[in-house]
C-alpha positions as protocol buffer text, in pm:
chain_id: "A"
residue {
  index: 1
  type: UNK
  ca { x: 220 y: 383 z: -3704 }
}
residue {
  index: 2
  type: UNK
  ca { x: 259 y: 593 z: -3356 }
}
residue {
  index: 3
  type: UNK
  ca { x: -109 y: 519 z: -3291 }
}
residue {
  index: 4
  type: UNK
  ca { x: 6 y: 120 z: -3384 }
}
residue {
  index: 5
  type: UNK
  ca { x: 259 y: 160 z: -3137 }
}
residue {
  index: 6
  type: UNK
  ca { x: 94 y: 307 z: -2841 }
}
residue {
  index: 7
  type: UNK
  ca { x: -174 y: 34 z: -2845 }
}
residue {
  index: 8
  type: UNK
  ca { x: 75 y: -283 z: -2862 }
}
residue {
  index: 9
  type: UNK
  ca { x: 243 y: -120 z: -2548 }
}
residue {
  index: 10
  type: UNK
  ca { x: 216 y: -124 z: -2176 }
}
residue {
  index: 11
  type: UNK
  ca { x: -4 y: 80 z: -2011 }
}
residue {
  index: 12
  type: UNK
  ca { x: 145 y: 331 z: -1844 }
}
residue {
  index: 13
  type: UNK
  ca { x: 144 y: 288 z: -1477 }
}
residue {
  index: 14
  type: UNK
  ca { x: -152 y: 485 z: -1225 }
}
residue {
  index: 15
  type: UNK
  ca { x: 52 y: 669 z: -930 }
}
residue {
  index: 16
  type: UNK
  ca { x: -57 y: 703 z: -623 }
}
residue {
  index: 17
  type: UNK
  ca { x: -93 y: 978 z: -371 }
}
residue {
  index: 18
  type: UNK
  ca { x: -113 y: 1059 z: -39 }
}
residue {
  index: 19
  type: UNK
  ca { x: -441 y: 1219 z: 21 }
}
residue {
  index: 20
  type: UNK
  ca { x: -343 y: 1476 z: 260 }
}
residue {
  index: 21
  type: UNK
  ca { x: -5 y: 1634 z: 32 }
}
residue {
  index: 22
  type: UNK
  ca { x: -44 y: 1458 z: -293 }
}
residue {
  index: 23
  type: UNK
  ca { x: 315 y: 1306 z: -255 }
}
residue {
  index: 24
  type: UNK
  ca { x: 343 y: 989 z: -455 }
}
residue {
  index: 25
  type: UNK
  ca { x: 342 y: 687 z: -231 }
}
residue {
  index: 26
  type: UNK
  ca { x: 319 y: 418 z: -483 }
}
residue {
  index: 27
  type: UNK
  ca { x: 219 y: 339 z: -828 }
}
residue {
  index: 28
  type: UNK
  ca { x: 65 y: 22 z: -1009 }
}
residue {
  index: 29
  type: UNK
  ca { x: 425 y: -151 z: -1148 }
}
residue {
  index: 30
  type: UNK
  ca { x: 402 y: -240 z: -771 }
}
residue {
  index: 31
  type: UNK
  ca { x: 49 y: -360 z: -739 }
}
residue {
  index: 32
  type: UNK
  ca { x: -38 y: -745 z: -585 }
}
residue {
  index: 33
  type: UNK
  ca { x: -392 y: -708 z: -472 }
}
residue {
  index: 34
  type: UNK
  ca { x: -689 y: -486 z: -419 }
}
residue {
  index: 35
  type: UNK
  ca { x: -870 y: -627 z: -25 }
}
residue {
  index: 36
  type: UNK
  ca { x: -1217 y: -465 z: -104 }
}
residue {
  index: 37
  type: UNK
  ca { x: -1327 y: -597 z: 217 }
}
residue {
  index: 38
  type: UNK
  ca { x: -1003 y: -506 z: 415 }
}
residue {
  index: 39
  type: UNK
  ca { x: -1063 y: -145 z: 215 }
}
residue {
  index: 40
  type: UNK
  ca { x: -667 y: -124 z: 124 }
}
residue {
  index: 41
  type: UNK
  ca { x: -427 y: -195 z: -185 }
}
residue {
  index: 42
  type: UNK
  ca { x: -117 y: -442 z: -177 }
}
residue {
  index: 43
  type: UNK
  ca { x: 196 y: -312 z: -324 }
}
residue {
  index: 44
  type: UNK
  ca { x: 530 y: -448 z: -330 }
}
residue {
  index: 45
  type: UNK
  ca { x: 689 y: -120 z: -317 }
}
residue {
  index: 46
  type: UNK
  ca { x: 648 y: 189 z: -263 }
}
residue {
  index: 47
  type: UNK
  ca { x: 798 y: 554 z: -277 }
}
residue {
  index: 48
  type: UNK
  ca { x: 1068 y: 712 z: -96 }
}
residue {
  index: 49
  type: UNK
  ca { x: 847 y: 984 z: 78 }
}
residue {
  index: 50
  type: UNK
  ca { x: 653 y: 663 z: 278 }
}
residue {
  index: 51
  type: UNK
  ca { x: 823 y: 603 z: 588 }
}
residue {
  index: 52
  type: UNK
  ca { x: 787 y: 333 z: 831 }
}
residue {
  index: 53
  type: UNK
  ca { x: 736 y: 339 z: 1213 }
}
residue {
  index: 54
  type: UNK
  ca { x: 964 y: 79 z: 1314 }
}
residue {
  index: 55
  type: UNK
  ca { x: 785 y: -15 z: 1631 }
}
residue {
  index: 56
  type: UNK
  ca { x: 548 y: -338 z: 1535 }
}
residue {
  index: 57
  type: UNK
  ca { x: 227 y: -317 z: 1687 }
}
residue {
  index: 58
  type: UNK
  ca { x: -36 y: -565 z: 1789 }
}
residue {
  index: 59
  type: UNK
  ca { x: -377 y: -541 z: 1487 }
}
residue {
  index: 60
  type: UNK
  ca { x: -680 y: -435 z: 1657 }
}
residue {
  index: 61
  type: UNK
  ca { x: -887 y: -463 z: 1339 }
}
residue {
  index: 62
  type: UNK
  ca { x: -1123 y: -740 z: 1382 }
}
residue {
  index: 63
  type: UNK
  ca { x: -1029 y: -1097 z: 1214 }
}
residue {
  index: 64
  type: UNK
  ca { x: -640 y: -1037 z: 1277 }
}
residue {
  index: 65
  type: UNK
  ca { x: -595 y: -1109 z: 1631 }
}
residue {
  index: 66
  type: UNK
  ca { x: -216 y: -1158 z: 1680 }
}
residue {
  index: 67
  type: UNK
  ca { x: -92 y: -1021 z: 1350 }
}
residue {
  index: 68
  type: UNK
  ca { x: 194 y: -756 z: 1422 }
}
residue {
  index: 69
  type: UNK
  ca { x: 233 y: -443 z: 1192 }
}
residue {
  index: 70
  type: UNK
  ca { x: 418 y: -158 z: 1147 }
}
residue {
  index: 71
  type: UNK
  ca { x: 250 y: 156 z: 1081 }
}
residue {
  index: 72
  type: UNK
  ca { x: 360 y: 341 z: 724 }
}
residue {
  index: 73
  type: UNK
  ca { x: 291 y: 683 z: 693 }
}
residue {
  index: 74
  type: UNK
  ca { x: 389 y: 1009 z: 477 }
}
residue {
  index: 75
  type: UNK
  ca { x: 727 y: 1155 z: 561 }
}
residue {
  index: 76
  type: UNK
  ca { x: 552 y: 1490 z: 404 }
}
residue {
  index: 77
  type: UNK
  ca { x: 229 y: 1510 z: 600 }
}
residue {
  index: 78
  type: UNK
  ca { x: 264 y: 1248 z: 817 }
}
residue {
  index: 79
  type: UNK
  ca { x: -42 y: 1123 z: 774 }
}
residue {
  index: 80
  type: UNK
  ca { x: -113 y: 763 z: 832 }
}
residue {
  index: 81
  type: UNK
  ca { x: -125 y: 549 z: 509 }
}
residue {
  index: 82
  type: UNK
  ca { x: -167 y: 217 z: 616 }
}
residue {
  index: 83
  type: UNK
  ca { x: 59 y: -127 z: 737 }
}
residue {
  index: 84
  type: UNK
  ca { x: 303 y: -354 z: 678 }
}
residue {
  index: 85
  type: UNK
  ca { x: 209 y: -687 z: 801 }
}
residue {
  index: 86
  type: UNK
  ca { x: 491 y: -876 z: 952 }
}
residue {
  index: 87
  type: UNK
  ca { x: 380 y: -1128 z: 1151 }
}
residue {
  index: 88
  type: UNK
  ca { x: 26 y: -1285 z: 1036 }
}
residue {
  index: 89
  type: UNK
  ca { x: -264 y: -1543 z: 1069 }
}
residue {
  index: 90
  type: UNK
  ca { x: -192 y: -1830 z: 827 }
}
residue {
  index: 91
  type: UNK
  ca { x: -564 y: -1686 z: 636 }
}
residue {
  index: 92
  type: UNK
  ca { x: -372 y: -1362 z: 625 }
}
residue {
  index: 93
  type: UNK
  ca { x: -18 y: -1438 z: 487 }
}
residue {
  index: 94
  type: UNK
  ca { x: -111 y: -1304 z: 157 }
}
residue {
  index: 95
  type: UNK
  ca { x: -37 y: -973 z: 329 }
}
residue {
  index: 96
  type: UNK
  ca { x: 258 y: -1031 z: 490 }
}
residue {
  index: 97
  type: UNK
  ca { x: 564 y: -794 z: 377 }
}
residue {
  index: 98
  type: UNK
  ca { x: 329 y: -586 z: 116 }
}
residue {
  index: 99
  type: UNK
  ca { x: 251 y: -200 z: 188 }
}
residue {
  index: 100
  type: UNK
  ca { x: -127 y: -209 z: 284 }
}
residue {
  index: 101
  type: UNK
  ca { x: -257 y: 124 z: 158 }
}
residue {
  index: 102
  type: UNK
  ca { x: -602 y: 235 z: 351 }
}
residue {
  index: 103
  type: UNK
  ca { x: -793 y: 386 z: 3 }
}
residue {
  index: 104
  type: UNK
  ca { x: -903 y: 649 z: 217 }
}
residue {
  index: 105
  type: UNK
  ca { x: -530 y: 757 z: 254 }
}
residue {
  index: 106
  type: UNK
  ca { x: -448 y: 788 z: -119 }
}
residue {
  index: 107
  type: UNK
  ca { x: -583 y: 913 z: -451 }
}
């Protein structure tokens, strides 16, 4: 019956971590999207220890010309995790307001 129960259920959810401390960042009760091509994952949350530079900054990544973002990074490490997009390219508002994790920054 256990074993019954365990496969009607919900998976548990995948945490991620920052690659430099292993601090959880995020996990996948969050997730929205995974941008192969941007190279990042789109969560709708994430953990306390990710902090966020409040200074928005101008995207120099090619394709987002005029899209302003706010660097997020770990409060433990500070190591740079990714973006929040805040201001966006109408073929880029399906970023706008999610955590953009760089998958080189977690695990």
């Amino acid at each position: 019956q256990q074993q019954e129960r365990r496969a009607g259920a919900a998976p548990m959810p995948m945490v991620f971590m920052c690659a430099g401390c292993r601090r959880p960042v995020g996990d996948t009760s969050s997730w929205v999207f995974n941008d192969e091509e941007g190279g990042c994952i789109l969560l709708r949350s994430a953990a306390a220890s990710v902090a966020v530079d409040p200074e928005r900054k101008v995207s120099k990544l090619p394709g987002e010309c005029g899209c302003m973002v706010e660097t997020l990074f770990c409060s433990g490490c500070s190591r740079t995790l990714g973006n929040i997009y805040r201001c966006t390219s109408r073929h880029l508002d399906y970023k706008r307001d999610l955590f953009c994790f760089s998958i080189d920054s977690v695990e």
